[in-house]
C-alpha positions in Angstrom: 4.6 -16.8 17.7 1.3 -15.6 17.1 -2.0 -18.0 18.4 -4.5 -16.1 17.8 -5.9 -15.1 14.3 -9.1 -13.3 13.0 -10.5 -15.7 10.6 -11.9 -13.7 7.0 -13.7 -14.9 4.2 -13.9 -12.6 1.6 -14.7 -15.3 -1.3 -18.4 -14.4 -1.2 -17.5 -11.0 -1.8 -15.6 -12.1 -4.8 -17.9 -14.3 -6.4 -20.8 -11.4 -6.5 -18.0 -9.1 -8.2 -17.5 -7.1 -4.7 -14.4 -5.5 -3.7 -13.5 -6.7 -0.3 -10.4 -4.0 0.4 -11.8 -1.7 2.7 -13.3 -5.1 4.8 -9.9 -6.7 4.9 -8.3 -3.2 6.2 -11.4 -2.6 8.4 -10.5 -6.5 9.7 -6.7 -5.8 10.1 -6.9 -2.6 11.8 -9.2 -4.3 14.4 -7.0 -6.6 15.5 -5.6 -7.0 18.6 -2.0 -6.5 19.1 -0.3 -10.1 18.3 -3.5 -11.3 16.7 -3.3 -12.4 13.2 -5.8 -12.5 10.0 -6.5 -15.8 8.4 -7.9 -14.9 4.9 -10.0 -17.1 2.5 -9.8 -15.7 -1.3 -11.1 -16.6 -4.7 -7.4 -15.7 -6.1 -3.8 -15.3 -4.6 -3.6 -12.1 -3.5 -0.5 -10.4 -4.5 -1.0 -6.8 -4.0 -1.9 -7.4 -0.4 1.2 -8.6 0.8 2.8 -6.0 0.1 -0.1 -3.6 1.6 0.1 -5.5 4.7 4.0 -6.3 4.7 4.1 -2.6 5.5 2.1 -2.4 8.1 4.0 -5.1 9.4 2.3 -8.1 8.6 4.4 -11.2 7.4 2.3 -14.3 5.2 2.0 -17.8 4.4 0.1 -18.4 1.2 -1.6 -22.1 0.2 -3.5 -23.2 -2.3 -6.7 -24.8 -1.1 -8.6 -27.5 -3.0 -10.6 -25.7 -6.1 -8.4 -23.0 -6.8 -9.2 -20.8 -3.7 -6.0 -19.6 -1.7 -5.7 -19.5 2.6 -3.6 -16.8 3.2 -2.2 -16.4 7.2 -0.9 -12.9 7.9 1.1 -12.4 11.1 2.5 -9.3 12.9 6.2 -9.0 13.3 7.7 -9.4 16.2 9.1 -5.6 16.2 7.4 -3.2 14.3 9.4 -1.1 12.9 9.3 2.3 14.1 12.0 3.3 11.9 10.2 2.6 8.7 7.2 4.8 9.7 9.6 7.4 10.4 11.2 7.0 7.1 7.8 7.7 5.6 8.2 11.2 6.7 7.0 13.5 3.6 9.8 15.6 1.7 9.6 18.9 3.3 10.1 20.6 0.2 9.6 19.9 -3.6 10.0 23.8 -5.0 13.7 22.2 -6.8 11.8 19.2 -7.6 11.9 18.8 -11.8 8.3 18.6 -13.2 6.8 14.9 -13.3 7.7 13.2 -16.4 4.5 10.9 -16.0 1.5 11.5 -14.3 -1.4 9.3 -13.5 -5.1 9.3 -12.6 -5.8 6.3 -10.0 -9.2 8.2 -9.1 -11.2 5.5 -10.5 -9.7 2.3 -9.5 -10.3 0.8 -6.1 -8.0 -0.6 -3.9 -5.1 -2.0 -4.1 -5.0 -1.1 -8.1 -3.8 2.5 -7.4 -0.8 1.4 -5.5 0.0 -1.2 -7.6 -0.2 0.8 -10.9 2.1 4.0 -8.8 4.8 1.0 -7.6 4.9 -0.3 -10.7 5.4 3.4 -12.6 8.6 4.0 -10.1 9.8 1.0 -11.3 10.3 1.9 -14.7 11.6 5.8 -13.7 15.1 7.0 -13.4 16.4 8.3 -10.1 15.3 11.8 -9.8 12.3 11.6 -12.1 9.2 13.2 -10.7 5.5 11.1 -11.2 2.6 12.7 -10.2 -0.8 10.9 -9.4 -4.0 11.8 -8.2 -6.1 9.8 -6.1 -9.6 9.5 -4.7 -8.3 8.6 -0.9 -5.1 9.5 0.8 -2.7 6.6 0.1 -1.8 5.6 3.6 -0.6 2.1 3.1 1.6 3.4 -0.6 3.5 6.0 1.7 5.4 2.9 3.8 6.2 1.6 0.6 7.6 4.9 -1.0 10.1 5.4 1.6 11.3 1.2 2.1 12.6 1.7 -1.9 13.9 4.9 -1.3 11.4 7.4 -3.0 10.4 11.1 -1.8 6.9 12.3 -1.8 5.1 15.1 -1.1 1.0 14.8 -0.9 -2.6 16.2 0.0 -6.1 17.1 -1.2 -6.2 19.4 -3.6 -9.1 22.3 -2.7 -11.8 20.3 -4.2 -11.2 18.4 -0.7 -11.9 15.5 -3.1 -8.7 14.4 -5.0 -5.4 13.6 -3.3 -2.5 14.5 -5.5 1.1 13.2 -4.9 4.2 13.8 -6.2 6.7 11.0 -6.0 11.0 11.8 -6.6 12.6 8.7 -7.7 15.4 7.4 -5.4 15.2 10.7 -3.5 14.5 9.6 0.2 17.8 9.8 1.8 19.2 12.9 0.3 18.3 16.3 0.4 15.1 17.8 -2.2 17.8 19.3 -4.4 
């Protein structure tokens, strides 16, 4: 059972219309192995659990007085190597079919791209192809891809600025045919 946590309150952050992301992943990639994060938000924050359920983070989520939200994320006991290595990029996407949607995430911060690709896949038939492009490599979407079962094949385009992936609907555990 984890004792320790790293206590975060990104509230303020909120409240001036900041985007505490990248302080929350700074925060959980600091911690210490077996150390948890106790976060303070102005909101319940969905997308996050999801974010940090695949880097192997379980929560507990309360409503505090005013409408704020404590939300207590703990490591797992066992990390699961084998996700990560299921999160293994296809090797080859020359048979792929051409993507029947394609998105452009580059101007939305954090979580929203991930959210808006997840939520794409979701309404695309097994084999379908989506295409998005990115302003960041999507480290903590990639986990996800693979857990429900998705290829994907992704990286910068030459402008060294935009990260374009491809995503193969339900096409994880078979071969790129």
């Amino acid at each position: 059972m984890t004792d320790t946590f790293v206590d975060l309150d990104v509230r303020p952050t909120l409240r001036a219309g900041g985007e505490p992301f990248q302080q929350i992943m700074e925060t959980v990639t600091a911690l210490a192995p077996g150390q948890g994060l106790r976060l303070l938000a102005t909101f319940r924050p969905v997308p996050l659990f999801s974010v940090l359920g695949a880097k192997g983070f379980s929560y507990e989520a309360k409503e505090l007085d005013g409408g704020d939200w404590e939300v207590v994320f703990r490591p797992a006991q066992a990390a699961s190597t084998a996700e990560s290595a299921s999160a293994a990029p296809a090797d080859d996407t020359t048979s792929w079919p051409e993507p029947v949607q394609q998105l452009d995430n580059r101007d939305l911060d954090p979580p929203e791209p991930m959210v808006r690709i997840l939520a794409a896949t979701e309404a695309m038939q097994a084999g379908d192809v989506l295409c998005a492009l990115l302003c960041r490599e999507p480290v903590f979407l990639l986990p996800e891809l693979a857990k429900r079962g998705h290829a994907w094949r992704g990286d910068f385009e030459p402008d060294g600025k935009t990260y374009r992936i491809l995503v193969r609907i339900g096409a994880a555990g078979r071969a790129a045919a």
